[in-house]
N, CA, C and O atoms as a MOPAC input file, in Angstrom:
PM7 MOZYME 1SCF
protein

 N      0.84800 1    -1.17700 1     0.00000 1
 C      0.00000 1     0.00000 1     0.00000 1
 C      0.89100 1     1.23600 1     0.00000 1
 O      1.69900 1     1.43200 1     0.90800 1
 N      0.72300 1     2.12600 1    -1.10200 1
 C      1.55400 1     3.71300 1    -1.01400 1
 C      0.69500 1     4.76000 1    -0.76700 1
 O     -0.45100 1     4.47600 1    -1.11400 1
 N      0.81600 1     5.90300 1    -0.28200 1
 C      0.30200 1     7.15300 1    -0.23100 1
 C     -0.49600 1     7.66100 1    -1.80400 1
 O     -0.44400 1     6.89300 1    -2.76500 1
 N     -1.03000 1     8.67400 1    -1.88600 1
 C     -0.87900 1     9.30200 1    -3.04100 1
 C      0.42300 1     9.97700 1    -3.32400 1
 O      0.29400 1    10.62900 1    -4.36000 1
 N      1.07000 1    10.03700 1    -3.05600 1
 C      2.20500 1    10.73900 1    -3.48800 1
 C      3.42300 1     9.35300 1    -3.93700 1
 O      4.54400 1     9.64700 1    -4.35400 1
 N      3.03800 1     8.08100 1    -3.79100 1
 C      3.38400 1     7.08500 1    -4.13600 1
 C      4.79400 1     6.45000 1    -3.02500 1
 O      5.61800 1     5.56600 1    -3.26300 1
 N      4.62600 1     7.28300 1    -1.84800 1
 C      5.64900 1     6.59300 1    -1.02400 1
 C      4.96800 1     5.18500 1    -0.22600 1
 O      3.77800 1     5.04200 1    -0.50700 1
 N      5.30900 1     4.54800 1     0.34500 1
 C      5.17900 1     3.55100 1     1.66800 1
 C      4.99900 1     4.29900 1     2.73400 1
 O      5.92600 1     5.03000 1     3.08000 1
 N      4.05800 1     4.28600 1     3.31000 1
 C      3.59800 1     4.64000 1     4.86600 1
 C      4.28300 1     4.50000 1     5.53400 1
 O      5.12800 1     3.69200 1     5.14700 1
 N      4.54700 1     5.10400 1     7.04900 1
 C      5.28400 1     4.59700 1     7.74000 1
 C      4.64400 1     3.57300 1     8.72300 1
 O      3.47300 1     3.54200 1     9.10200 1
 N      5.88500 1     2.56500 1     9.12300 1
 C      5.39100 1     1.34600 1     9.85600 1
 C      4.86100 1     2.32600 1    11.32100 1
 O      5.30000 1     3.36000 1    11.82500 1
 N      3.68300 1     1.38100 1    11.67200 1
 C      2.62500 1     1.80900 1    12.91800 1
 C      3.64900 1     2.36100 1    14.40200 1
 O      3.33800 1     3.03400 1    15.38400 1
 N      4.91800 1     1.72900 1    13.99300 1
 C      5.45100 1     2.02100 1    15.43100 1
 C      6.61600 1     3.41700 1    15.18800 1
 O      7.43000 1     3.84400 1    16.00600 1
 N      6.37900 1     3.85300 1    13.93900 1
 C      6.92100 1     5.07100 1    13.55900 1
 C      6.49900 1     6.61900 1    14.06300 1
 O      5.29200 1     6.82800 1    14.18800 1
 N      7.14600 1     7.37800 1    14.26900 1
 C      6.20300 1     8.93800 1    14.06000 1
 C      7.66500 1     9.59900 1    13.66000 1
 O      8.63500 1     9.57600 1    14.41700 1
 N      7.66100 1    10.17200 1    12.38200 1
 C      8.70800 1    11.19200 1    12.08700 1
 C      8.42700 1    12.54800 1    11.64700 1
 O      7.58600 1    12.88200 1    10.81400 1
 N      9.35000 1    13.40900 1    12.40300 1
 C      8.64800 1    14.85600 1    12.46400 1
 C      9.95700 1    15.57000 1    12.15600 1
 O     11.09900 1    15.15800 1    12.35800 1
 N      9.52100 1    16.84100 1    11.57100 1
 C     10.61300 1    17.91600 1    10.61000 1
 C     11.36700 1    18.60800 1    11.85800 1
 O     10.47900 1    19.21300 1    12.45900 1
 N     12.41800 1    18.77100 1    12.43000 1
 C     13.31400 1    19.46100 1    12.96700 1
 C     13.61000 1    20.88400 1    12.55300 1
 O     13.76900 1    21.17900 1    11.36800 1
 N     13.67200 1    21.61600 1    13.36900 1
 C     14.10900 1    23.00500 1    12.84400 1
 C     15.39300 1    23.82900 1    13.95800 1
 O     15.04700 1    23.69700 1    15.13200 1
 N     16.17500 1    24.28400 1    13.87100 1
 C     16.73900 1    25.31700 1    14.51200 1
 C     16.55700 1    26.32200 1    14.36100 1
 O     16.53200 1    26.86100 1    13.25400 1
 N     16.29400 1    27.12000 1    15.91900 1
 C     15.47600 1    28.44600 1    15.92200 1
 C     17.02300 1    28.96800 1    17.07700 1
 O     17.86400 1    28.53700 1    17.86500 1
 N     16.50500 1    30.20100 1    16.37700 1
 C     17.88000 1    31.07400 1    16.40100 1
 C     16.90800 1    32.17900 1    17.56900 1
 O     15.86100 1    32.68100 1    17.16100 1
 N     17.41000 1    32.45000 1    19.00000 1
 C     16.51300 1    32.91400 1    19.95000 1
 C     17.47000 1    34.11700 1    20.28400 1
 O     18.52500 1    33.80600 1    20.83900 1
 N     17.21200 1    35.65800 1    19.98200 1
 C     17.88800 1    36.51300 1    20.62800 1
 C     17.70600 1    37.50800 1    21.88900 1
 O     18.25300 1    38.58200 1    22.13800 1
 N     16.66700 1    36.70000 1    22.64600 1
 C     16.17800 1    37.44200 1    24.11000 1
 C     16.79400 1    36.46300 1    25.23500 1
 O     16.27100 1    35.36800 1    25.44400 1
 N     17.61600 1    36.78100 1    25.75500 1
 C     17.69900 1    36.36600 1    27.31600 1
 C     16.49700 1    35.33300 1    27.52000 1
 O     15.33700 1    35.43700 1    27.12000 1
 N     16.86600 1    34.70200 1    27.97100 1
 C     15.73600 1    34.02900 1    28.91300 1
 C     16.39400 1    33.20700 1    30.16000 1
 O     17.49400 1    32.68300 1    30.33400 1
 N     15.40200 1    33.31500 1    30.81900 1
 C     16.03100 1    33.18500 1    33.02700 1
 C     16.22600 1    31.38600 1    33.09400 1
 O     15.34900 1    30.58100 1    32.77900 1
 N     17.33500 1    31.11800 1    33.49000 1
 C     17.29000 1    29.90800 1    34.08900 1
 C     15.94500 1    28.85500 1    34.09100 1
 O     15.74200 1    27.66500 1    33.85000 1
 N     15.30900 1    29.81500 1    34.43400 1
 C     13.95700 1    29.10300 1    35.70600 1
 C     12.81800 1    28.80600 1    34.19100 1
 O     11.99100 1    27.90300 1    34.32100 1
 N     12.84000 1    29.34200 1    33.26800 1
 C     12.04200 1    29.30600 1    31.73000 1
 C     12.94800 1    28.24500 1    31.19700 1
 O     12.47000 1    27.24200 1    30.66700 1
 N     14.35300 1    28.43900 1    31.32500 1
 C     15.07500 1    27.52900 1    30.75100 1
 C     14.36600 1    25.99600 1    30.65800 1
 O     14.11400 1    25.23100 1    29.72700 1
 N     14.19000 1    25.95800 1    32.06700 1
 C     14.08200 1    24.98700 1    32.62900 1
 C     12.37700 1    24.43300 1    32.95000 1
 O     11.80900 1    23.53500 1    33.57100 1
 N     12.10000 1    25.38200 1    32.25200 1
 C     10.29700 1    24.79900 1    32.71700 1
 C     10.17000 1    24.33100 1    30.67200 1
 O      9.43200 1    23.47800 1    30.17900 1
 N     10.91700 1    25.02000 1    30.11700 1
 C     11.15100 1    24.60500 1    28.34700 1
 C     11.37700 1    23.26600 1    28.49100 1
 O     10.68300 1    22.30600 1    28.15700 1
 N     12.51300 1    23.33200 1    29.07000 1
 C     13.02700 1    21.94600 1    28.95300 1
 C     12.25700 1    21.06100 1    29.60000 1
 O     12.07500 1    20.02900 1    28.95300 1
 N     11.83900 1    21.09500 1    30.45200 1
 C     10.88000 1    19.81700 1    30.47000 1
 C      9.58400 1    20.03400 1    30.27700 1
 O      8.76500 1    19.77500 1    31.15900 1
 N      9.25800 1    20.51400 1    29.14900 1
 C      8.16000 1    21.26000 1    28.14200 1
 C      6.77000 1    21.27000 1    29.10000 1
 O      5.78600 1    20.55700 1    28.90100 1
 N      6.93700 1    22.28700 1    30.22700 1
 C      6.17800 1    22.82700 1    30.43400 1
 C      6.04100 1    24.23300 1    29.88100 1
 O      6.98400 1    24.69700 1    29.24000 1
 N      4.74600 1    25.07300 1    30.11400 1
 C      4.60200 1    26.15800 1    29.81100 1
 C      5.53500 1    27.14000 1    29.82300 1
 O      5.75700 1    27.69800 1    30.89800 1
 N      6.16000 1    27.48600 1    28.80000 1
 C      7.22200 1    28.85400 1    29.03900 1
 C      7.57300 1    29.99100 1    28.39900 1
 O      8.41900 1    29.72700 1    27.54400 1
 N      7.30200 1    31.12700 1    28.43300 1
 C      7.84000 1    32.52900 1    27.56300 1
 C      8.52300 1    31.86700 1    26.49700 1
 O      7.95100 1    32.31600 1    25.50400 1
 N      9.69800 1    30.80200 1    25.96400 1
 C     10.33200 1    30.23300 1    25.21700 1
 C      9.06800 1    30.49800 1    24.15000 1
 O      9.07700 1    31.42200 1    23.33500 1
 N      8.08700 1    29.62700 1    24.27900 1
 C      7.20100 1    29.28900 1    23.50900 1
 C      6.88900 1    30.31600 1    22.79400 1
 O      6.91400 1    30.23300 1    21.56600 1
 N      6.63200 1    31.16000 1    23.26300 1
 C      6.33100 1    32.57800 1    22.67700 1
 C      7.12600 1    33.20600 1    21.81600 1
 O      6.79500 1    33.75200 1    20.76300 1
 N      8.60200 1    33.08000 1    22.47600 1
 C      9.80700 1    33.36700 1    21.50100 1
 C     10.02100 1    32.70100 1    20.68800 1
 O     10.45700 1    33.29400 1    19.70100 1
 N      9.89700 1    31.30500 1    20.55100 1
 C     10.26000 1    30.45600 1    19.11900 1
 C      9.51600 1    30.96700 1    17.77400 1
 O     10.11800 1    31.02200 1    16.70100 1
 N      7.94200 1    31.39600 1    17.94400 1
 C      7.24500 1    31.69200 1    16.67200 1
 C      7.63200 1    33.09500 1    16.33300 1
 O      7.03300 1    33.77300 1    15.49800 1
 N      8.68600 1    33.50100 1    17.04000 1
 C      8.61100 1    35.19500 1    16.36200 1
 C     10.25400 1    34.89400 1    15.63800 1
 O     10.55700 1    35.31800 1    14.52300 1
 N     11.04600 1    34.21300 1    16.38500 1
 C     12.19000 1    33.53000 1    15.87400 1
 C     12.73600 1    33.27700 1    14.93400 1
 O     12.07400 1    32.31400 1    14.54700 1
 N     13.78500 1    33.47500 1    13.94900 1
 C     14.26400 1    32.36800 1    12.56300 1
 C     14.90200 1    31.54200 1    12.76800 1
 O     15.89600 1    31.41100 1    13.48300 1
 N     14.07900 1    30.55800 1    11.80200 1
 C     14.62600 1    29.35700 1    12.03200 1
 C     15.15100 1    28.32200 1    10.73500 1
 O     14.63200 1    28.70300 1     9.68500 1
 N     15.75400 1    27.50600 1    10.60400 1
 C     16.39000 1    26.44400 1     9.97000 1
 C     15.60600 1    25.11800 1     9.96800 1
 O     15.52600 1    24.55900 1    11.06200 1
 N     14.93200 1    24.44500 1     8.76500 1
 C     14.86800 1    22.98900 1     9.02100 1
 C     16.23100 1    22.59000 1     8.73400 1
 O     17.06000 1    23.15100 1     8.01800 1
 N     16.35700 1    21.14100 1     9.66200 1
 C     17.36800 1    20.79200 1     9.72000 1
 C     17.45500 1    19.50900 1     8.89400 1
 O     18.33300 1    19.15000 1     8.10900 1
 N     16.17000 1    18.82900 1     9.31800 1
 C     16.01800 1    17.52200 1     8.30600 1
 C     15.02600 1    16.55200 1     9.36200 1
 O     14.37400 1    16.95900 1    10.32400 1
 N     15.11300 1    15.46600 1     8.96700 1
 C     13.76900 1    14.36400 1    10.20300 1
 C     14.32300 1    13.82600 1    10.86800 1
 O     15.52900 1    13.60000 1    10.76900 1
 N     13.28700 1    13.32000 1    12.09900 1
 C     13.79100 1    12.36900 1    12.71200 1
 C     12.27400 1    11.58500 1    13.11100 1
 O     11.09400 1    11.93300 1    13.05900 1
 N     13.02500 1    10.30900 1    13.54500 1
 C     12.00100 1     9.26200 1    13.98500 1
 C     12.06300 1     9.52000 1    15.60100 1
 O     13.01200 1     9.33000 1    16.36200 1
 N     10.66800 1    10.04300 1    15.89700 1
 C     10.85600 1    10.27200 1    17.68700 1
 C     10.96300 1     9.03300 1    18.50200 1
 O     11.46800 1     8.98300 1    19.62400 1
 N     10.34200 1     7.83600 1    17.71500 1
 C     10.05800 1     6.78600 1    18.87100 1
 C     11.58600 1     6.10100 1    18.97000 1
 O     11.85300 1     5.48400 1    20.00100 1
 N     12.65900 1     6.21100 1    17.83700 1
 C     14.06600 1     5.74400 1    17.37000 1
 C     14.27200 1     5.65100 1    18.45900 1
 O     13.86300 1     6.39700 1    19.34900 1
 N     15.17700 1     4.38600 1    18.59400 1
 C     16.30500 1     4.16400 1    20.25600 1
 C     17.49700 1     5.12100 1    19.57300 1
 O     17.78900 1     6.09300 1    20.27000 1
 N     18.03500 1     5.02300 1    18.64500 1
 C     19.00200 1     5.47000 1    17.91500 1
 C     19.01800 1     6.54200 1    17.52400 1
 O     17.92800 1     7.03100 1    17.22500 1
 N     20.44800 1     7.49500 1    17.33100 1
 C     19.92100 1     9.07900 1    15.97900 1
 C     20.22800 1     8.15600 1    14.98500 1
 O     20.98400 1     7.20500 1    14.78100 1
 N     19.04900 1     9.02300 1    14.26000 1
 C     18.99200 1     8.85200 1    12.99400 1
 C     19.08800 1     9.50900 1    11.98200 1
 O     18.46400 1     9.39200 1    10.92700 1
 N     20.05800 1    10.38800 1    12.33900 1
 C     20.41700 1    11.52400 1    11.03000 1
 C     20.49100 1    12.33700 1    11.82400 1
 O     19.93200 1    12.31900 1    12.92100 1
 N     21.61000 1    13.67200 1    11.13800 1
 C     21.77100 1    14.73300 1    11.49800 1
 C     20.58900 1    15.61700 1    12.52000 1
 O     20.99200 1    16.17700 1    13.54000 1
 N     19.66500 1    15.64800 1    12.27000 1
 C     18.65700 1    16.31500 1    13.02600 1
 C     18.79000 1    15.87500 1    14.33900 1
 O     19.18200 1    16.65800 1    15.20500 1
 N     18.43800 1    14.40800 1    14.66300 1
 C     18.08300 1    14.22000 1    15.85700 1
 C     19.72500 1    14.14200 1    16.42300 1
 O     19.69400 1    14.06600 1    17.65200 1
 N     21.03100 1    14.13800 1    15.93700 1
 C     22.34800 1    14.74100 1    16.68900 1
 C     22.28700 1    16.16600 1    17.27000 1
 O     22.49000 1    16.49600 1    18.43900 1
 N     21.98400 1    16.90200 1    16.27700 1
 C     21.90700 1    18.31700 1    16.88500 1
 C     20.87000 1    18.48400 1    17.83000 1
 O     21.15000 1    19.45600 1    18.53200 1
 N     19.59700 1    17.87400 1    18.22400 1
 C     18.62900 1    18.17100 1    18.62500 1
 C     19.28400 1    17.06100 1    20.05200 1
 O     18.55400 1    16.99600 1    21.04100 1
 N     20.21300 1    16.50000 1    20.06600 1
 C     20.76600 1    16.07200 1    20.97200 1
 C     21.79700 1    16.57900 1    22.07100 1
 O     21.97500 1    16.39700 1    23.27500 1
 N     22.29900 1    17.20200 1    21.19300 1
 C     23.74900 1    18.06300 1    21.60800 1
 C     23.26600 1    19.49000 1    22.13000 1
 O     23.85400 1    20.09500 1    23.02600 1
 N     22.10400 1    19.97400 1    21.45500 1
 C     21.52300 1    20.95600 1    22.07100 1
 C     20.87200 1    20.81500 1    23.59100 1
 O     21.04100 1    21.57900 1    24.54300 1
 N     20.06400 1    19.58300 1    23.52500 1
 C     19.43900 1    19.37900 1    24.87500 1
 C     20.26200 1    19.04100 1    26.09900 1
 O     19.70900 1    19.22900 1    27.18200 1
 N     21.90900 1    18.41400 1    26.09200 1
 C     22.83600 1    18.37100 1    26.74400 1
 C     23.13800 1    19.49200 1    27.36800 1
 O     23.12200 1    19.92900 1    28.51800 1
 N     23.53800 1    19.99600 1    25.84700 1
 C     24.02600 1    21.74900 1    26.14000 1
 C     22.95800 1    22.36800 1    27.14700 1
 O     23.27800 1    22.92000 1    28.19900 1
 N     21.94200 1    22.24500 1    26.79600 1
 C     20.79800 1    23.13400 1    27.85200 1
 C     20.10000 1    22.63400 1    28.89900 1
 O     19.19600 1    23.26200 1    29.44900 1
 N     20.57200 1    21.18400 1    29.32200 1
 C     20.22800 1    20.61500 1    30.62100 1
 C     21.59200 1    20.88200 1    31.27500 1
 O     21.31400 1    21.80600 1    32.04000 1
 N     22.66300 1    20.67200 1    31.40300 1
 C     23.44800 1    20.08300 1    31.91900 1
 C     24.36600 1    21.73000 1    32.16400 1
 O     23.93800 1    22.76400 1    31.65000 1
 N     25.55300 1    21.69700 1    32.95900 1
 C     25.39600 1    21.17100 1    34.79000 1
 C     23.91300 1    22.42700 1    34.84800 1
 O     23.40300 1    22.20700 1    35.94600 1
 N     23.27900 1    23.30600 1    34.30400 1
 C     22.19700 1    23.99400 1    34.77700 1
 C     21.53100 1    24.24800 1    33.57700 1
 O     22.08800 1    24.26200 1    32.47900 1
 N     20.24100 1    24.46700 1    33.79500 1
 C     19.01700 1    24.63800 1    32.93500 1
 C     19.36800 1    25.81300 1    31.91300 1
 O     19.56700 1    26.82000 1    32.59200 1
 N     19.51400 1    26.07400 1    30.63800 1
 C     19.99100 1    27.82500 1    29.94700 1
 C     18.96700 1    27.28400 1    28.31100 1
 O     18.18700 1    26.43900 1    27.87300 1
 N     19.65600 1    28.40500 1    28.00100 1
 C     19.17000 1    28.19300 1    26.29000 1
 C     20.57200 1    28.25700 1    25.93700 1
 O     21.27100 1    29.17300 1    26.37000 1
 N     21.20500 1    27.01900 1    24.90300 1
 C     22.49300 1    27.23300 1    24.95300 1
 C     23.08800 1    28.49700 1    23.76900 1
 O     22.46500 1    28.68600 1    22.72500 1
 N     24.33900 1    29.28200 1    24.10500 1
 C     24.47300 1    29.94700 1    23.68200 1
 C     25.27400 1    29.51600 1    22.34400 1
 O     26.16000 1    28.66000 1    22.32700 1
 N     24.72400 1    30.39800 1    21.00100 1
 C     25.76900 1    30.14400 1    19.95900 1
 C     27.00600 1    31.03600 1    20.08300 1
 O     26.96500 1    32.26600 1    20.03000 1
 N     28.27000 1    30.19500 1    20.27600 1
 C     29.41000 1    30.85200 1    20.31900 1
 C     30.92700 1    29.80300 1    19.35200 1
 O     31.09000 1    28.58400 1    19.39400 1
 N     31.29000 1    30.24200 1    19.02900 1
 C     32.42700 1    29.22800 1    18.36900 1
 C     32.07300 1    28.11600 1    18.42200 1
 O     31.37800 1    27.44300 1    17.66100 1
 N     32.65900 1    27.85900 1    19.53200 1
 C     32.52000 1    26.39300 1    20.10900 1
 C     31.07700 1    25.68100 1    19.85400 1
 O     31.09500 1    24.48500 1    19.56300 1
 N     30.52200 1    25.98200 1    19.89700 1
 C     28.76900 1    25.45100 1    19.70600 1
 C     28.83100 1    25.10200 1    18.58700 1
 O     28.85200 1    23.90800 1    18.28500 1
 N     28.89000 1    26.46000 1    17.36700 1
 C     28.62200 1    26.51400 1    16.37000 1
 C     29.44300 1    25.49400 1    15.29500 1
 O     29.11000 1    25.28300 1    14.12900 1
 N     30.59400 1    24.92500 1    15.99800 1
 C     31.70900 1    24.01700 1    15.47800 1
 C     31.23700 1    22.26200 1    15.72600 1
 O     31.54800 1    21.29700 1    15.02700 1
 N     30.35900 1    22.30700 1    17.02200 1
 C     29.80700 1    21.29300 1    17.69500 1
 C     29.10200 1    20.83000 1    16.73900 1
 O     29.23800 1    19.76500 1    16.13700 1
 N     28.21500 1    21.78400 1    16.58300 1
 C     26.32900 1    21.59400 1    15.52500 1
 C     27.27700 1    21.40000 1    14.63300 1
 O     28.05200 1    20.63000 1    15.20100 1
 N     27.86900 1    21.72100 1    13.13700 1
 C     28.25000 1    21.52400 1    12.47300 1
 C     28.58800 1    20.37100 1    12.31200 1
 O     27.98200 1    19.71700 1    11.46300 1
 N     30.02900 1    19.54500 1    13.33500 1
 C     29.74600 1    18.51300 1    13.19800 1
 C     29.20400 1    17.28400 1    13.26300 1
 O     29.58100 1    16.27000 1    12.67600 1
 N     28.03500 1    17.46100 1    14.22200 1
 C     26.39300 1    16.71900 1    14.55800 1
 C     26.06200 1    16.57400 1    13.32900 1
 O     25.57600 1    15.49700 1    12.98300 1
 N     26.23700 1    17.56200 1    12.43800 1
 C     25.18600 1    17.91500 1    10.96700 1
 C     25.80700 1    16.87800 1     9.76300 1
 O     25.21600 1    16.26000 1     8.87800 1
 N     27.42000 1    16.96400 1    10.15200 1
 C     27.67100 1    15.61400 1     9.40000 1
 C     27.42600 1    14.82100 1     8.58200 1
 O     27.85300 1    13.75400 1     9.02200 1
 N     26.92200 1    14.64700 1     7.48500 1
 C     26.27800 1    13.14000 1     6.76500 1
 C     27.33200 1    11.77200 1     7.62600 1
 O     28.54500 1    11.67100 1     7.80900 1
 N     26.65800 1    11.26600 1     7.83200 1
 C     27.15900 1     9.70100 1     8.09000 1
 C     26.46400 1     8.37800 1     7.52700 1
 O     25.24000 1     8.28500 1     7.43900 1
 N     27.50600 1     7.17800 1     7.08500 1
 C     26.99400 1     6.35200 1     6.57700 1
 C     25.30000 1     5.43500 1     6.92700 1
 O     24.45800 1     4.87000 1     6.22900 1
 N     25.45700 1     5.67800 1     8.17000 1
 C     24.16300 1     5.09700 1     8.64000 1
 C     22.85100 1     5.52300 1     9.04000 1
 O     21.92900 1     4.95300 1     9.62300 1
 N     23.07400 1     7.12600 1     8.38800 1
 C     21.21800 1     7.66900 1     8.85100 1
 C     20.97700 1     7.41800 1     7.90700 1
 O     21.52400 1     7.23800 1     6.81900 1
 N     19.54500 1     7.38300 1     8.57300 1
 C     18.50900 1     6.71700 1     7.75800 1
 C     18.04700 1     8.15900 1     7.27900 1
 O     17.64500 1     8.15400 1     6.11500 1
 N     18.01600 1     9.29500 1     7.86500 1
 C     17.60100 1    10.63600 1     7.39300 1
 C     18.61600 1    11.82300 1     6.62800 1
 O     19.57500 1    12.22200 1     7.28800 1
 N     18.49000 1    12.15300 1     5.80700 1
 C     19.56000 1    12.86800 1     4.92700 1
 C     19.96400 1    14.64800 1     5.86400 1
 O     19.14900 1    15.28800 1     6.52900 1
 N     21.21000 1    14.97100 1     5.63300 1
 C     21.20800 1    16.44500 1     6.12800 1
 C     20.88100 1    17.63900 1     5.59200 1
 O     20.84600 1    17.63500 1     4.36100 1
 N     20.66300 1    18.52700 1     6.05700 1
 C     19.98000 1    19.77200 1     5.53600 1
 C     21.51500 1    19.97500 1     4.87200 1
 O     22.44100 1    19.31800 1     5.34700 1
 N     21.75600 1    20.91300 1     3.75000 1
 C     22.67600 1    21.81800 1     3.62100 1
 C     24.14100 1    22.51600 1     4.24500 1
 O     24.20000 1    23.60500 1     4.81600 1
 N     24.70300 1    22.06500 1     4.11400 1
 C     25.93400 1    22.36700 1     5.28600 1
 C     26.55000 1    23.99200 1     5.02400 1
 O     27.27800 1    24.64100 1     5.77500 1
 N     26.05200 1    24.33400 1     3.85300 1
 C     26.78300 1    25.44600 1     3.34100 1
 C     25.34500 1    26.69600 1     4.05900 1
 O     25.38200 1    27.84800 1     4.49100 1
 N     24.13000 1    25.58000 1     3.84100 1
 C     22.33700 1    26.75500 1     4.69200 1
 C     22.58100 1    26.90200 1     5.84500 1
 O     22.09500 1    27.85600 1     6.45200 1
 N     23.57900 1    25.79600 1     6.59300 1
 C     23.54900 1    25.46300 1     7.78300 1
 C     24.56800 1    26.73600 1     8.38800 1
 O     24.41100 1    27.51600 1     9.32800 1
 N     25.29800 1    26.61900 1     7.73300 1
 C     27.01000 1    27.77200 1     8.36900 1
 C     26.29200 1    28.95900 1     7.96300 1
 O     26.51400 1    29.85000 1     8.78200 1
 N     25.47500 1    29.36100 1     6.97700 1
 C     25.01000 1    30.64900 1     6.88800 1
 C     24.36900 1    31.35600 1     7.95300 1
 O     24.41200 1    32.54400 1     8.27000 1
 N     23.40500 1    29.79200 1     8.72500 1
 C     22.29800 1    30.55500 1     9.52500 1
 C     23.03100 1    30.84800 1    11.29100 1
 O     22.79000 1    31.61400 1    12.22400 1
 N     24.21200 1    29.50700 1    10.95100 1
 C     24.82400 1    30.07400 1    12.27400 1
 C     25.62400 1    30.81200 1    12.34100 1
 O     25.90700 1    31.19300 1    13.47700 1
 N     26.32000 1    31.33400 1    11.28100 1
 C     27.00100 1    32.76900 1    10.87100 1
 C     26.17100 1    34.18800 1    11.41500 1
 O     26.74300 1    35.09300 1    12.02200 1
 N     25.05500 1    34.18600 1    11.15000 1
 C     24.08600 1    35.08300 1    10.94100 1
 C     23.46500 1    34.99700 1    12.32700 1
 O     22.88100 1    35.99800 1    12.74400 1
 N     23.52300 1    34.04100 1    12.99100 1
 C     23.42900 1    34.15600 1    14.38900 1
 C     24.06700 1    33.80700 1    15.80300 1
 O     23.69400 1    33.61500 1    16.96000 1
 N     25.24500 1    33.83500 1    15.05200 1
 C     26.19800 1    33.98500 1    16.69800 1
 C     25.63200 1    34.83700 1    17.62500 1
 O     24.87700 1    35.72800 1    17.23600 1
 N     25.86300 1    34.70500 1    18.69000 1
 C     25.73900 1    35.15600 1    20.12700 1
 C     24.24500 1    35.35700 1    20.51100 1
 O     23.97300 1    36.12300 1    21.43700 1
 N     22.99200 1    34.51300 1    19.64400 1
 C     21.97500 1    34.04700 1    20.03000 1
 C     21.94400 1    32.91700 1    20.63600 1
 O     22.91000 1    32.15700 1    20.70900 1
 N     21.24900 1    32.78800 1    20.94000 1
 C     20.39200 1    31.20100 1    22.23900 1
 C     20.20600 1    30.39800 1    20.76800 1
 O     19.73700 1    30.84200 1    19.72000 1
 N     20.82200 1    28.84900 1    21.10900 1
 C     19.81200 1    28.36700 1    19.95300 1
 C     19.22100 1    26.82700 1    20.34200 1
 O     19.87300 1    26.21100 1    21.18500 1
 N     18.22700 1    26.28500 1    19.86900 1
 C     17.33600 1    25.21900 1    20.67900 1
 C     16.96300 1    25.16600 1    19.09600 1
 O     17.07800 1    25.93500 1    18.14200 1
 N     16.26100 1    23.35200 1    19.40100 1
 C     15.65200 1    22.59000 1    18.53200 1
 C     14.07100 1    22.90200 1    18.92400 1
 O     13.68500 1    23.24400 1    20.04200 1
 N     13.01900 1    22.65100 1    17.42600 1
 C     11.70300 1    22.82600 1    17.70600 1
 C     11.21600 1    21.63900 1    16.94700 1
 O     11.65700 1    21.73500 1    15.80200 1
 N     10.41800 1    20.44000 1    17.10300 1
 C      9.55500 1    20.08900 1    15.78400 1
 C      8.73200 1    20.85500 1    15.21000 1
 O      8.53400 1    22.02800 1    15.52500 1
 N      8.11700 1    20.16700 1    14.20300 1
 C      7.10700 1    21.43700 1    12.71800 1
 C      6.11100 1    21.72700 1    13.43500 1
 O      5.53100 1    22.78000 1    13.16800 1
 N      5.49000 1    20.68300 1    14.82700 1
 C      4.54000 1    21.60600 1    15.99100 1
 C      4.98900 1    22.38100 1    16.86800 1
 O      4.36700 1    22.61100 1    17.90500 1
 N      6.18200 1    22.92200 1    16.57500 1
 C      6.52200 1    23.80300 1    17.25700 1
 C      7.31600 1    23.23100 1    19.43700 1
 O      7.85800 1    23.93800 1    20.28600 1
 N      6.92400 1    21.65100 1    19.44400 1
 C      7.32500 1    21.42200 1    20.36300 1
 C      9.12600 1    21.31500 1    20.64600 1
 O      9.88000 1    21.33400 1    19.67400 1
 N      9.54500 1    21.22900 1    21.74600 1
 C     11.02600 1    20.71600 1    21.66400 1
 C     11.35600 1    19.57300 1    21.63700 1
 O     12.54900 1    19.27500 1    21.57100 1

């Protein structure tokens, strides 16, 4: 059985959703940091839709595994912004060198990477912003 668009469905124990990086240039307090991150209600929310942002490419949420560039960065970000305290992590060199190589093509995703050349533009264009992962509903 295919779609109209003539692909294969995805199997029942699938859900794959579009990744984006959103480029955040307001402060935000620890304490939002941290009610984001464990996606409760937070000012964040508010800031992501006014935000620019980057798709990055898919991922499979239910995956034990990453599966492509997206869900690395959307990994390395949530480290970055749990760990040792709650923040929005900041883009600075170092970050921006990190994501890059998260973004990687590697032999074994199953999901292809966005652009590496869209990718350095948008984090060019936004150093010394906050930056966090969103899915296409806008969740983290």
């Amino acid at each position: 059985m295919t779609t109209a668009g003539g692909r294969n469905p995805l199997p029942a124990d699938e859900f794959v959703v579009e990744v984006f990086l959103v480029a955040v240039r307001d402060p935000v307090s620890d304490q939002e940091a941290r009610r984001w991150w464990n996606s409760k209600e937070s000012v964040v929310d508010d800031l992501v839709d006014q935000c620019p942002r980057l798709p990055l490419g898919r991922t499979d949420v239910y995956s034990d595994h990453p599966d492509g560039p997206a869900e690395r960065v959307d990994s390395l970000l949530f480290l970055r912004g749990t760990t040792p305290v709650y923040n929005l992590p900041l883009l600075d060199r170092v970050l921006h060198e990190e994501i890059l190589a998260a973004s990687e093509p590697r032999e074994n995703d199953r999901f292809p990477a966005t652009s590496v050349a869209e990718l350095r533009r948008f984090l060019d264009e936004h150093r010394d912003s906050y930056v966090i992962t969103v899915s296409a509903d806008g969740t983290g």
